[in-house]
C-alpha positions as CSV (number, residue, x, y, z in Angstrom):
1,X,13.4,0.8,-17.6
2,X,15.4,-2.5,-15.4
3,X,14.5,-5.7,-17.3
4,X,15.1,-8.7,-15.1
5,X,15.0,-12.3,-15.8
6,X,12.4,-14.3,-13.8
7,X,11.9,-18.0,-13.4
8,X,8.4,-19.0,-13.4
9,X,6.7,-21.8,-12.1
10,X,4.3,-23.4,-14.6
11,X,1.4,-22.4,-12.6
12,X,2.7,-18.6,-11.7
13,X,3.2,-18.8,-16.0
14,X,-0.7,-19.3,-16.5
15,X,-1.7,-17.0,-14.2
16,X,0.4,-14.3,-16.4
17,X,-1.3,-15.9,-19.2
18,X,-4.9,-15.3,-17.7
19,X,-3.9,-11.7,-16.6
20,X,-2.6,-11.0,-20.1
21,X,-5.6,-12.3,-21.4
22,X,-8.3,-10.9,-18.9
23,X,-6.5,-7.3,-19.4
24,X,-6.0,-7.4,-22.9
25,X,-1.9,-6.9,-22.5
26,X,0.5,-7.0,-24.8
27,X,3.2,-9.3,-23.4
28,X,4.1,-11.1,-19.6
29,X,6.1,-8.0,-18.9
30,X,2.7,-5.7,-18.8
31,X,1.2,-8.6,-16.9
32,X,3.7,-8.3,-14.5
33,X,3.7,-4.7,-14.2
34,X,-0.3,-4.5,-13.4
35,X,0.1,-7.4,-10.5
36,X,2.9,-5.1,-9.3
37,X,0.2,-1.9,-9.5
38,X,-1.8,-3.8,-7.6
39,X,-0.4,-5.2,-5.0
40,X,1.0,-1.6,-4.4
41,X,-2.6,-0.1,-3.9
42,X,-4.0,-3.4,-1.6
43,X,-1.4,-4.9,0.4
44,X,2.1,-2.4,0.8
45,X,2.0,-1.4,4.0
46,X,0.3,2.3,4.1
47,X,3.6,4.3,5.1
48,X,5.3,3.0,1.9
49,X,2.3,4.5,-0.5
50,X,2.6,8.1,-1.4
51,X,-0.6,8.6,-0.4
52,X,0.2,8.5,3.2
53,X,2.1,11.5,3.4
54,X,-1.1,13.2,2.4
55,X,-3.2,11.9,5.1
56,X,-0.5,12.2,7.2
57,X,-0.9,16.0,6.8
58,X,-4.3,16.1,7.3
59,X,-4.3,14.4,10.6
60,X,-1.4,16.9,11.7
61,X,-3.9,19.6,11.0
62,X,-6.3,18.2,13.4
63,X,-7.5,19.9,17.0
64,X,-5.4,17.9,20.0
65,X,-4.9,18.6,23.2
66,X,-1.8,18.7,25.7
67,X,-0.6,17.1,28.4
68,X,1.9,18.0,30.6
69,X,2.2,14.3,31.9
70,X,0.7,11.1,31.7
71,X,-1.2,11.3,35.0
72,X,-2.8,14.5,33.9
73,X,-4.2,12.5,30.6
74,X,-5.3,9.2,32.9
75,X,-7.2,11.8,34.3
76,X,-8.5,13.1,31.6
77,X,-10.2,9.2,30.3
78,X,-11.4,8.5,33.8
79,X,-13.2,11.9,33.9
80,X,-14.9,11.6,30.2
């Protein structure tokens, strides 16, 4: 486990406080950890979360086509 000390502002202290609260925690440091979480899950860009690899894989197994050039795919959109 890394322990770090933070400075807080008073505002960014309640809104711990509330988290803490609202979550039932133990202590700041769990508060913390479950904002972390979060943010992980909502906001990291997708090819930082693990899951990404996964659907990474699952799009790899999908049916493509080829094209030998870029002309020969032009054609193919002005065609469809």
């Amino acid at each position: 486990m890394v322990q770090s000390l933070v400075d807080l502002k008073e505002r960014q202290n309640r809104v711990l406080t509330i988290v803490k609260g609202k979550y039932g925690l133990k202590n700041k440091s769990e508060a913390i950890n479950l904002i972390v979480d979060q943010y992980e899950k909502s906001i990291l860009e997708p090819e930082l979360r693990p899951e990404y690899r996964e659907e990474l894989l699952k799009i790899d197994k999908g049916k493509f086509k080829k094209f030998s050039s870029v002309e020969r795919l032009r054609r193919e959109l002005l065609d469809a």
